[in-house]
C-alpha positions as CSV (number, residue, x, y, z in Angstrom):
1,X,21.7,2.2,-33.3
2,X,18.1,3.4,-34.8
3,X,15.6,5.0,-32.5
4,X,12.8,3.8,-31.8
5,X,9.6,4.2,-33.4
6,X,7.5,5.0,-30.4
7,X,3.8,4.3,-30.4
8,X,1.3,6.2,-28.8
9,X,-1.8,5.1,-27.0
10,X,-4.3,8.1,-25.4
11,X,-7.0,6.5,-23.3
12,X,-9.9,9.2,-22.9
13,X,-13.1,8.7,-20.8
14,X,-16.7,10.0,-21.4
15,X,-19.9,9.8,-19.4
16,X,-18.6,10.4,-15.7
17,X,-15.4,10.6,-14.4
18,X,-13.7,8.2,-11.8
19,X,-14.1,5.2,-14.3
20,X,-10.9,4.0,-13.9
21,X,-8.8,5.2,-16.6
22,X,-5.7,4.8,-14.7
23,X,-6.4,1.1,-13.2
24,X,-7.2,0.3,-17.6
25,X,-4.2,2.2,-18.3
26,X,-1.7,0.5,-15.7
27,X,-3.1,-2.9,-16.2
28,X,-2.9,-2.5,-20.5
29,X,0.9,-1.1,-19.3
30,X,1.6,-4.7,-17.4
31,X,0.4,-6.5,-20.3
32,X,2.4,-5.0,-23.2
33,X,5.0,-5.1,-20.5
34,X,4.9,-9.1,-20.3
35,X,5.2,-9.5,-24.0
36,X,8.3,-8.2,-24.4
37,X,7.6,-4.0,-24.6
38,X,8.9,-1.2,-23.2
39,X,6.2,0.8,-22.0
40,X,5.8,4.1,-19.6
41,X,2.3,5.8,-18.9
42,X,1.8,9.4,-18.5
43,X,-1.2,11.3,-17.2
44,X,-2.4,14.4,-18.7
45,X,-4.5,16.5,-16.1
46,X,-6.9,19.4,-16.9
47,X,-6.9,21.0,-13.6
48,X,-5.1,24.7,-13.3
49,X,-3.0,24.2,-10.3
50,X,0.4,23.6,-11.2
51,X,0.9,20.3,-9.6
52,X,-1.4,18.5,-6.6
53,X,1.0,19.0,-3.8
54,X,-1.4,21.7,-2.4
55,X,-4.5,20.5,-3.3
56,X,-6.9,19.1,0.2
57,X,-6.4,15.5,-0.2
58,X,-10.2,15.7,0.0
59,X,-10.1,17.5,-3.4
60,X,-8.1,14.7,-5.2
61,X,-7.0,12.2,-3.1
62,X,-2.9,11.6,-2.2
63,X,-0.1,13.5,-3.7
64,X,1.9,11.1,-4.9
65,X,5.7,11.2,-5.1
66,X,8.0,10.3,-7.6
67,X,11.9,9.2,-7.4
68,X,13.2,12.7,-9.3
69,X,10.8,15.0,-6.7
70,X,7.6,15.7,-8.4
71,X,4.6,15.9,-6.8
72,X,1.8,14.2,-9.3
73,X,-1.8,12.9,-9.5
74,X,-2.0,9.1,-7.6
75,X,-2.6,7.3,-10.5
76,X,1.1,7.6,-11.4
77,X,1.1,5.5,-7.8
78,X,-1.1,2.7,-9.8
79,X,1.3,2.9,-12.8
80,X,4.0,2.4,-10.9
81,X,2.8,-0.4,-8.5
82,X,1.7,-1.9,-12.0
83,X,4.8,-1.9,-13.9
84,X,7.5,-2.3,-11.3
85,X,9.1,0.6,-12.4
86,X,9.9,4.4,-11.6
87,X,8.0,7.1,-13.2
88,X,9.2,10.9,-13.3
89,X,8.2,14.7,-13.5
90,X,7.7,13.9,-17.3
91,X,4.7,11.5,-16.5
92,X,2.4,14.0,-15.5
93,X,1.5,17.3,-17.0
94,X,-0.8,19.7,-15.8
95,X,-2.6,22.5,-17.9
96,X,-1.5,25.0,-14.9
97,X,2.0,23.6,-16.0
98,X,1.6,23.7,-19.7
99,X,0.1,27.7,-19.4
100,X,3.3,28.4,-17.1
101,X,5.8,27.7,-20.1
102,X,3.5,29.0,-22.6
103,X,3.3,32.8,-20.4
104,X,7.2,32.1,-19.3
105,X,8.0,31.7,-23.3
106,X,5.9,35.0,-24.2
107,X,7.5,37.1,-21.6
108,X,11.0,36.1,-23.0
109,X,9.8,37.0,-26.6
110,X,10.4,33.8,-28.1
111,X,6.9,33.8,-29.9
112,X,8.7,36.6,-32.1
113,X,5.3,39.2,-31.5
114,X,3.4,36.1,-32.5
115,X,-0.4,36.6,-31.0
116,X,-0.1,33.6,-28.4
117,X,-3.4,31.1,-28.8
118,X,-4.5,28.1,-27.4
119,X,-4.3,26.6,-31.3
120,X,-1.0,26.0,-32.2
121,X,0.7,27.7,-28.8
122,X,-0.7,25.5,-26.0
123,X,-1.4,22.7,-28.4
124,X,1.9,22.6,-29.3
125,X,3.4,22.6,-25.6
126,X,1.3,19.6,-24.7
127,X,2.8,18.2,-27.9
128,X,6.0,18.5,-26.7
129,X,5.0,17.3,-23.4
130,X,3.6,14.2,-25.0
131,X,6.6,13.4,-26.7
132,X,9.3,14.4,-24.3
133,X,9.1,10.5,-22.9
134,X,9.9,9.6,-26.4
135,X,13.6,10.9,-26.2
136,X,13.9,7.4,-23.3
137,X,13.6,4.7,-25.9
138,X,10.2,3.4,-25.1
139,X,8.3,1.6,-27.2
140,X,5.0,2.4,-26.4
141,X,3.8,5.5,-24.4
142,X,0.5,5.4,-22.9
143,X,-1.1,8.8,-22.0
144,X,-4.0,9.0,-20.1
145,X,-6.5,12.0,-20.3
146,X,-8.0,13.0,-16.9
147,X,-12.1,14.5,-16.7
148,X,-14.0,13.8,-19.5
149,X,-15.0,14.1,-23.6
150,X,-16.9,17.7,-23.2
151,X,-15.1,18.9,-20.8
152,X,-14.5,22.5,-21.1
153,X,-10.7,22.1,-19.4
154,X,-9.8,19.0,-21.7
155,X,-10.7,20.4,-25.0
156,X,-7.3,21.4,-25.8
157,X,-6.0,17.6,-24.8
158,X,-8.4,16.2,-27.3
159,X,-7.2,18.8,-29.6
160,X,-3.9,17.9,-29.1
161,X,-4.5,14.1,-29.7
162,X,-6.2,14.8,-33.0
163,X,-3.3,16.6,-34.5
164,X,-0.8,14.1,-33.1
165,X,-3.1,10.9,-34.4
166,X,-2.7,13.1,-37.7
167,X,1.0,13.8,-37.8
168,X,1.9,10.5,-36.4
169,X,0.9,8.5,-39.0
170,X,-1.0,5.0,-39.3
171,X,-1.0,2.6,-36.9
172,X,1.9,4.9,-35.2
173,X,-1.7,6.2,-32.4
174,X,-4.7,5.0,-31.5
175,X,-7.7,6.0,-28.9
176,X,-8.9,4.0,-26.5
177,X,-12.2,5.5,-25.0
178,X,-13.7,4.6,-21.5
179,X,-17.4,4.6,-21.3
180,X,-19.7,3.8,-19.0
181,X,-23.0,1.4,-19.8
182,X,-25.6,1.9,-16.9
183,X,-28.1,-0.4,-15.8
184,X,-31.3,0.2,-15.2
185,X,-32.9,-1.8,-12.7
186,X,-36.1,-1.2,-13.7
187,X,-36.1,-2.2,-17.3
188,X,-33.0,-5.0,-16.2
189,X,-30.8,-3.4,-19.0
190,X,-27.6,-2.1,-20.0
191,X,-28.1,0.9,-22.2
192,X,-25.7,2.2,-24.6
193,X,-26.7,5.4,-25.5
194,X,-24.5,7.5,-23.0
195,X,-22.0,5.4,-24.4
196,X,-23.3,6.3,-28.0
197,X,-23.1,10.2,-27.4
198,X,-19.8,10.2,-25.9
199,X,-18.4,8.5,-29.0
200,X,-20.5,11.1,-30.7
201,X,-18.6,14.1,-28.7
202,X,-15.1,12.4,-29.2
203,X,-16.1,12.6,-33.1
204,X,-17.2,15.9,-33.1
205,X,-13.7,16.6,-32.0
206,X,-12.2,14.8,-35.1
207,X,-11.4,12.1,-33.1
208,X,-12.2,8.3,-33.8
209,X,-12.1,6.2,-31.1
210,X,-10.3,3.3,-31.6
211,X,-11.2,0.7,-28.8
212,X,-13.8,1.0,-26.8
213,X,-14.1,-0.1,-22.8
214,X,-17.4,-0.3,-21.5
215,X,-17.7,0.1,-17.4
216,X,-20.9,-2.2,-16.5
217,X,-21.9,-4.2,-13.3
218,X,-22.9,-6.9,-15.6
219,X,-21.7,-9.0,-18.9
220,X,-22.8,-7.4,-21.9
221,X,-24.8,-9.5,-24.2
222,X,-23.6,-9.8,-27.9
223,X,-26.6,-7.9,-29.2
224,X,-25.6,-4.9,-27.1
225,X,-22.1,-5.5,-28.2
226,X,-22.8,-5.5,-31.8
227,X,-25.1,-2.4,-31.0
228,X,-22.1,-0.2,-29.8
229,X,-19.9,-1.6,-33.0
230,X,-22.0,-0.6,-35.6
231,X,-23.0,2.9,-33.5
232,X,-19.4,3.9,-32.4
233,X,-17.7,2.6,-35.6
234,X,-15.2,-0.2,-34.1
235,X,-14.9,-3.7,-35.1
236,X,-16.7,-6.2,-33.0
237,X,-13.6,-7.5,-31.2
238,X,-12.3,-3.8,-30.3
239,X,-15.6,-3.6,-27.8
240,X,-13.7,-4.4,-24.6
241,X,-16.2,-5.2,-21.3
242,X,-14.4,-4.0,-18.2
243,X,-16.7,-5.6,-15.2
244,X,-16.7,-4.3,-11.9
245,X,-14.1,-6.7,-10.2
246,X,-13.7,-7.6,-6.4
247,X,-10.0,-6.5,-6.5
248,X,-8.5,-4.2,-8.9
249,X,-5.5,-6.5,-9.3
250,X,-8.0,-8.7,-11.3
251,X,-8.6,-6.3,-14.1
252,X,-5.5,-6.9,-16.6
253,X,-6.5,-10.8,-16.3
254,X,-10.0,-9.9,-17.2
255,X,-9.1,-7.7,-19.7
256,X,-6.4,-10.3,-21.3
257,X,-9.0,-12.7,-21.0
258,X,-10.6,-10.5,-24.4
259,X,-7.6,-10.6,-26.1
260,X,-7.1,-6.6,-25.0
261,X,-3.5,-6.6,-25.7
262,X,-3.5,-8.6,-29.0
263,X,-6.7,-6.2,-30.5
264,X,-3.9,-3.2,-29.2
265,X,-1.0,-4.9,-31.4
266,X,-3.1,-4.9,-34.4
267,X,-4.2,-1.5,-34.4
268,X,-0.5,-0.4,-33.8
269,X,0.9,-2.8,-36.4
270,X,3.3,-4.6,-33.3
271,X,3.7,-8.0,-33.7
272,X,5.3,-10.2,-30.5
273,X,6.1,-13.8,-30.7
274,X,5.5,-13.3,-26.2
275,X,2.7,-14.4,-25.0
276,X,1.7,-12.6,-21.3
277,X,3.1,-14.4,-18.9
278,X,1.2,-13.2,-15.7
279,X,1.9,-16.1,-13.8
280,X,3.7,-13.9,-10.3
281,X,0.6,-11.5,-11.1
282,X,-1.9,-14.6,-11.0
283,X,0.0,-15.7,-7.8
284,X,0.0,-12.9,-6.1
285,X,-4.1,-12.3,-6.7
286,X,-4.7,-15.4,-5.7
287,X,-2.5,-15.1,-2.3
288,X,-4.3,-11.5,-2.1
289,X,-7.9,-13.3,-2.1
290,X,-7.2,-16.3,0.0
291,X,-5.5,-15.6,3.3
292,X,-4.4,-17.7,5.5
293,X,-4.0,-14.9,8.8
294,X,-5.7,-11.8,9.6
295,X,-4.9,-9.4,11.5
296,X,-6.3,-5.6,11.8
297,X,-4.6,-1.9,12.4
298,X,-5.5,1.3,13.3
299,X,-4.8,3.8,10.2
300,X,-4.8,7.2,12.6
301,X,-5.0,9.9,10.1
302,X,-6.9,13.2,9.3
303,X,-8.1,12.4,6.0
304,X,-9.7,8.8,6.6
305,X,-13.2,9.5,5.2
306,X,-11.7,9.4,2.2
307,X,-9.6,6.7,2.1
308,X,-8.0,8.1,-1.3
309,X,-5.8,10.6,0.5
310,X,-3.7,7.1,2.1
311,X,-3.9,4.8,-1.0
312,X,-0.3,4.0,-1.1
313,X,-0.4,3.1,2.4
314,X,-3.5,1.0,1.7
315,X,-2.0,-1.0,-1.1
316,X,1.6,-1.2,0.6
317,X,-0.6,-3.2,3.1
318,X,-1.9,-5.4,0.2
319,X,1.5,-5.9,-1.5
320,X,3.2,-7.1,1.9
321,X,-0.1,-8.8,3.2
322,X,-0.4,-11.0,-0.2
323,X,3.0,-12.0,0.2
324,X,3.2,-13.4,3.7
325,X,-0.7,-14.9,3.2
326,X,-2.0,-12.6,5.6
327,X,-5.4,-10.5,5.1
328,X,-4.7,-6.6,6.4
329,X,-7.8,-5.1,7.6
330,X,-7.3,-1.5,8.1
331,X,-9.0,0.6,10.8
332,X,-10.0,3.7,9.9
333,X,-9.2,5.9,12.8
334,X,-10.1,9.7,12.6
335,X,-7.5,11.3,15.0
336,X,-9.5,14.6,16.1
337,X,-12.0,12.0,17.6
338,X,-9.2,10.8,19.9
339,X,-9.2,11.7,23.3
340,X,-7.7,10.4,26.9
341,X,-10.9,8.9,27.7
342,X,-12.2,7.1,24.5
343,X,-8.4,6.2,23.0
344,X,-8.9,2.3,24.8
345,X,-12.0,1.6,23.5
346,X,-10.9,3.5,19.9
347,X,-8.3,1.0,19.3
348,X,-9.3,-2.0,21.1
349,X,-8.1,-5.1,19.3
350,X,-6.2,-3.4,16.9
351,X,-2.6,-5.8,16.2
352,X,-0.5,-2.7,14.9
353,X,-1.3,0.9,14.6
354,X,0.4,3.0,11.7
355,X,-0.3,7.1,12.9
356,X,-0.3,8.9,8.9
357,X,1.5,12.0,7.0
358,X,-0.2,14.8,6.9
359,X,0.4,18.7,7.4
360,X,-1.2,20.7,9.6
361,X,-2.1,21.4,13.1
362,X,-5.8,19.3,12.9
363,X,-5.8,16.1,15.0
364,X,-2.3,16.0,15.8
365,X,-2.9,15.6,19.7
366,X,-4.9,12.3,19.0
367,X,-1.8,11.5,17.2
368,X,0.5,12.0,20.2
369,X,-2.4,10.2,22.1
370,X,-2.0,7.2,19.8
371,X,1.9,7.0,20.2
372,X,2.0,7.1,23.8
373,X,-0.6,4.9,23.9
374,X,1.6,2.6,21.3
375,X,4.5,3.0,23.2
376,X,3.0,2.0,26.7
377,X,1.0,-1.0,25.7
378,X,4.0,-2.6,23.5
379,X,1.9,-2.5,20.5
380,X,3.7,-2.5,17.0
381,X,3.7,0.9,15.6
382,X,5.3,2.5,12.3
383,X,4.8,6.3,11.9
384,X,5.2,7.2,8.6
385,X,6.7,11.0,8.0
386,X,4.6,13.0,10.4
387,X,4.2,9.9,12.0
388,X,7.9,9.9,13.1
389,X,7.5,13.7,13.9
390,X,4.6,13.0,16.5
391,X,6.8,9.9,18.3
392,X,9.2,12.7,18.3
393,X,6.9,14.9,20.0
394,X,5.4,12.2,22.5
395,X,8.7,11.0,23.7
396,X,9.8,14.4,24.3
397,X,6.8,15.4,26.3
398,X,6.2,11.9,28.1
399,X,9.6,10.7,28.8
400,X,12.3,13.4,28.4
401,X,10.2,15.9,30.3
402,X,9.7,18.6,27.9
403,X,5.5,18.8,28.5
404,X,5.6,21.6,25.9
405,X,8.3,20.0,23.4
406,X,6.2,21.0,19.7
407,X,6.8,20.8,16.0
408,X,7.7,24.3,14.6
409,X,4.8,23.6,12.0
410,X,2.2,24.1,15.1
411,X,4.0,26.0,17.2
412,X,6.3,28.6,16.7
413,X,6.8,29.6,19.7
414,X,7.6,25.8,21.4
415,X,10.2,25.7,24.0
416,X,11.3,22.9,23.0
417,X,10.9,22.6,18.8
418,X,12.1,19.0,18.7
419,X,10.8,19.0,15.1
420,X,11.9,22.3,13.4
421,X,12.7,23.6,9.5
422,X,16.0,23.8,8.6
423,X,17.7,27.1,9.0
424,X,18.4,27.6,5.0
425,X,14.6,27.5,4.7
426,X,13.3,29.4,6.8
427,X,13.0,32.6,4.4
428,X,11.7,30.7,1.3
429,X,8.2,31.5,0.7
430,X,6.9,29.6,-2.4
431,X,5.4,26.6,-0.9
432,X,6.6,23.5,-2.7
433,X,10.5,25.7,-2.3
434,X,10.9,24.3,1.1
435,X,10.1,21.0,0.5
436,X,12.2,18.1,1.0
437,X,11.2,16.2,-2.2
438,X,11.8,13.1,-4.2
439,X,14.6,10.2,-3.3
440,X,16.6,10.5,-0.8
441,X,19.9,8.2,0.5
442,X,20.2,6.9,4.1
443,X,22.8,5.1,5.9
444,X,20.8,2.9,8.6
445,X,23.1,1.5,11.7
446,X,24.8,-1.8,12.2
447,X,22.5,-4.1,14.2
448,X,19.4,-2.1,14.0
449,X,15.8,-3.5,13.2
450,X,15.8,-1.0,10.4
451,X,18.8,-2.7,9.3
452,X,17.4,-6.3,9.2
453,X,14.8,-5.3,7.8
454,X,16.1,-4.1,4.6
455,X,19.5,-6.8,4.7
456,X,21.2,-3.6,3.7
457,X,23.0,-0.1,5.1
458,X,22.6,2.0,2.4
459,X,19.1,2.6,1.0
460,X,17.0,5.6,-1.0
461,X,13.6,6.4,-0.3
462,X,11.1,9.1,-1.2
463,X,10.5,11.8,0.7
464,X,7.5,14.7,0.7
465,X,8.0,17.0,4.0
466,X,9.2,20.4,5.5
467,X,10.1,20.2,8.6
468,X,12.5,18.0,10.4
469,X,13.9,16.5,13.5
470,X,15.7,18.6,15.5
471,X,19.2,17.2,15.9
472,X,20.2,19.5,18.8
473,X,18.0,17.1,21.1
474,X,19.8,13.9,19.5
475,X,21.5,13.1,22.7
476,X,19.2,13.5,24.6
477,X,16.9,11.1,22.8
478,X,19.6,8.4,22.3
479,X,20.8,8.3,25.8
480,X,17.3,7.8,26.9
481,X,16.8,5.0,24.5
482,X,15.0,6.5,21.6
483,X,17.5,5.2,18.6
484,X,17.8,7.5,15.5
485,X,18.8,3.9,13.5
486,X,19.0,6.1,10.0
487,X,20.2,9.6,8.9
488,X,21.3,10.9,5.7
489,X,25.0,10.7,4.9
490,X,25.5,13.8,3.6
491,X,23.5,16.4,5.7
492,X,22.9,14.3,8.7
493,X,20.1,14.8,8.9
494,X,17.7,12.4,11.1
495,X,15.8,9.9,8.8
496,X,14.4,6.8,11.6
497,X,13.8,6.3,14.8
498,X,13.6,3.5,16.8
499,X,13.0,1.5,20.5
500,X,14.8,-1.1,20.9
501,X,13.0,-2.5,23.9
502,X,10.0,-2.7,22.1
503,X,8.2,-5.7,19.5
504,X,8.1,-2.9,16.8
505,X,7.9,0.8,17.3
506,X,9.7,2.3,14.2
507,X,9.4,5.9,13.0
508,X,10.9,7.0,9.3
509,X,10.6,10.6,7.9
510,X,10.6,9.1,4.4
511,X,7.4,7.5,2.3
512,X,8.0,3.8,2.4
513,X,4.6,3.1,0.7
514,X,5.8,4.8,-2.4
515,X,7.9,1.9,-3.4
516,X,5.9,-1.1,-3.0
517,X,4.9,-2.2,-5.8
518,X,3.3,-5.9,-6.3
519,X,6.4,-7.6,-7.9
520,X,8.3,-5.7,-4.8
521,X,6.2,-5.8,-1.8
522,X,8.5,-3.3,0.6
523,X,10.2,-4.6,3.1
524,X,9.4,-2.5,5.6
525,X,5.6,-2.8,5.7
526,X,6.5,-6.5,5.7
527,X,8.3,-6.7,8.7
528,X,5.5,-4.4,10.4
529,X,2.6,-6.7,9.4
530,X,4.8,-9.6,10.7
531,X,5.5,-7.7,13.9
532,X,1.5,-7.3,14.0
533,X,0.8,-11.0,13.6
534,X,3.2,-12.1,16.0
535,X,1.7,-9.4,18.8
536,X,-2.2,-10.9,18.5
């Protein structure tokens, strides 16, 4: 069998950042996807560090986590909630990545005395970075450029896209370039020309752009559209208007709507006798927008003003809220506000309360706060990661009688470390080295909610955490009616908890919002919303 010849798409973005280059990217992926493609996206990210896992989710929003262990930017979250399928390590490349090989290759000698420059050594790295993916069969890669044209940290990613558009060929690349047109309330315009000098800067850098997608709050009219044609050197039909939409779930129906995907075959000389069938997309957008239930939980977290650092969560909600017709309203609960005396009125009304991961020692008493208070008023709870580590923590104190039962991670010197790091860790020092990372199998127990829920006993989910729950105080926990329902069949290792005499208080170490995905709402978030409705 021939391989493939893969095409490439690079979408770059000028003006301001946070446009949305990932939601354009994921949603061009679902439509190439439903004519008949093979498509993976990959995001390209200026930024030094050598992956996000220790960046303040403040700084960049959640770390998201893929099935093979990498920690990566969130919008390999959208990509993946887009396509309905797994992305890897390979799908996001940092230049703090990129200069680590470069420096490791030097030290070794393999540049042969060369003088090591960003032109051809770094260049070439991201090359190969690019075209790893390639090597899986895909048809089309589509590889997203975080920050902006002019940006000091992605001039050698623009460089890099030059040379490949060069080598590659006709119609074997293309650019897609995200713009923004403002408006200006005072003249009740659109105006093109930031739009005009980022095309301008992208050209400077030998780079044509391709396609154009314009940002705006309102339609453009044709005389504007015509305008940014002629000045930015794309045919008519290659000016894409990318509105500001009430969901982003609407955006690849808008952007099909403009014929996106058939002006993207054309430049890339694809032809498909598909048309793209988003019928289950349509479906599930129009279940999204008109609800027949609602019902509202409390998010307890420590990062909730920016509701970024929990998007997974907050889509998971969407994904299994859609499906069962039911509107989530989520409660943004800041846990270092909790206290004894305010925790009533805090989450009065709420249906459900899911308590967040996290590290650190920052608002974690709220959190035990919140699951006592969960566990006392029968109130449907799932704790997600440190979520199931603070259940831990509560029942320990509250009913077991260990007032000062800790996590390791706040306490070293607990009497009682319920939640503790495993012994073969505890002399690693590089930070993402003791990390329990990636996907992870675990055996869940005959006749357990955990088990209905999933209709199965053997299941894999993601995981992204250090420390763990301290299996010495198992029986302990069990005979008193706190279930551990999962655990992981080779280490044993404690993966759910669970009370049976309760409408739904579930705690998993693992990241069930990873996997939901809107084809494959997860089954667990499901069965918590439904939990929810049926406590109001």
């Amino acid at each position: 069998m021939s391989k493939k010849n893969t095409k490439y798409i690079f979408v770059t973005g000028g003006v301001t950042s946070s446009l949305g280059k990932g939601i354009v990217s994921a949603s061009l992926g679902l439509l190439l996807k439903s004519r008949g493609f093979n498509v993976t996206i990959q995001k390209l990210d200026p930024y030094i560090n050598i992956d996000p896992g220790t960046l303040n989710p403040y700084e960049h929003g959640e770390c998201y986590v893929t099935e093979d262990g990498a920690e990566t930017d969130l919008d390999l979250g959208h990509y993946e909630r887009y396509l309905d399928a797994p992305t890897s390590q390979n799908n996001n490349v940092t230049t703090g990545k990129i200069y680590q090989t470069v420096i490791e290759k030097e030290r070794k000698g393999d540049f042969l005395g060369k003088t090591v420059q960003v032109i051809p050594h770094i260049t070439n790295e991201i090359k190969r970075r690019i075209k790893i993916l390639s090597k899986q069969n895909y048809d089309i890669i589509i590889t997203e450029i975080g920050g902006t044209v002019g940006d000091i940290e992605s001039l050698p990613y623009i460089e890099t896209v030059r040379q490949l558009k060069w080598e590659l060929g006709e119609s074997n690349s293309m650019v897609i370039h995200l713009t923004l047109l403002p408006y200006l309330a005072s003249s009740g315009e659109l105006k093109t020309k930031p739009s005009q000098h980022s095309v301008r800067q992208l050209m400077e850098s030998g780079i044509m752009a391709d396609v154009l997608v314009c940002r705006t709050e309102h339609k453009i009219p044709k005389d504007q559209r015509a305008k940014l044609a002629q000045f930015c050197n794309v045919p008519l039909e290659n000016v894409i208007e990318c509105k500001d939409m009430e969901t982003i779930y609407e955006v690849p129906m808008y952007l099909q709507k403009q014929n996106f995907d058939d002006v993207i075959l054309k430049e890339l000389d694809l032809k498909s006798d598909k048309d793209a069938d988003l019928k289950d997309w349509k479906t599930f957008v129009k279940k999204f927008q008109n609800p027949k239930r609602t019902v509202e939980i409390a998010l307890v977290g420590k990062y909730v003003s920016l509701q970024d650092s929990y998007i997974s969560i907050a889509e998971a909600f969407k994904h299994a809220g859609a499906d069962l017709e039911t509107e989530v309203k989520v409660r943004w609960v800041y846990s270092g506000d909790i206290t004894e005396e305010n925790i009533k009125d805090t989450l009065k009304g709420v249906s459900g309360i899911l308590v967040a991961p996290g590290f650190g020692d920052r608002g974690i008493e709220g959190k035990v706060l919140t699951a006592k208070y969960a566990r006392e008023n029968k109130i449907p709870m799932l704790g997600i990661c440190l979520g199931m580590q603070i259940m831990t923590i509560e029942f320990a104190r509250n009913v077991l009688g260990h007032t000062k039962a800790n996590s390791m991670e706040f306490d070293t010197a607990t009497p009682d470390p319920v939640i503790s790091i495993m012994e073969e860790q505890k002399n690693v020092i590089d930070k993402g080295g003791t990390m329990r990372l990636g996907a992870w199998k675990c055996a869940l127990k005959n006749g357990s909610k955990l088990h209905d829920i999933y209709g199965s006993k053997n299941i894999s989910e993601r995981h992204r955490h250090r420390y763990e729950f301290n299996s010495d105080y198992l029986q302990e926990f069990e005979k008193n009616g706190f279930l551990a329902t999962g655990t992981n069949p080779e280490t044993g290792l404690v993966e759910a908890l669970e009370l049976p005499d309760h409408p739904f208080y579930v705690g998993v170490q693992y990241h069930p919002e990873y996997k939901s995905t809107v084809a494959t709402p997860h089954p667990l978030f499901r069965a918590f919303i439904k939990a929810c409705e049926t406590s109001k």
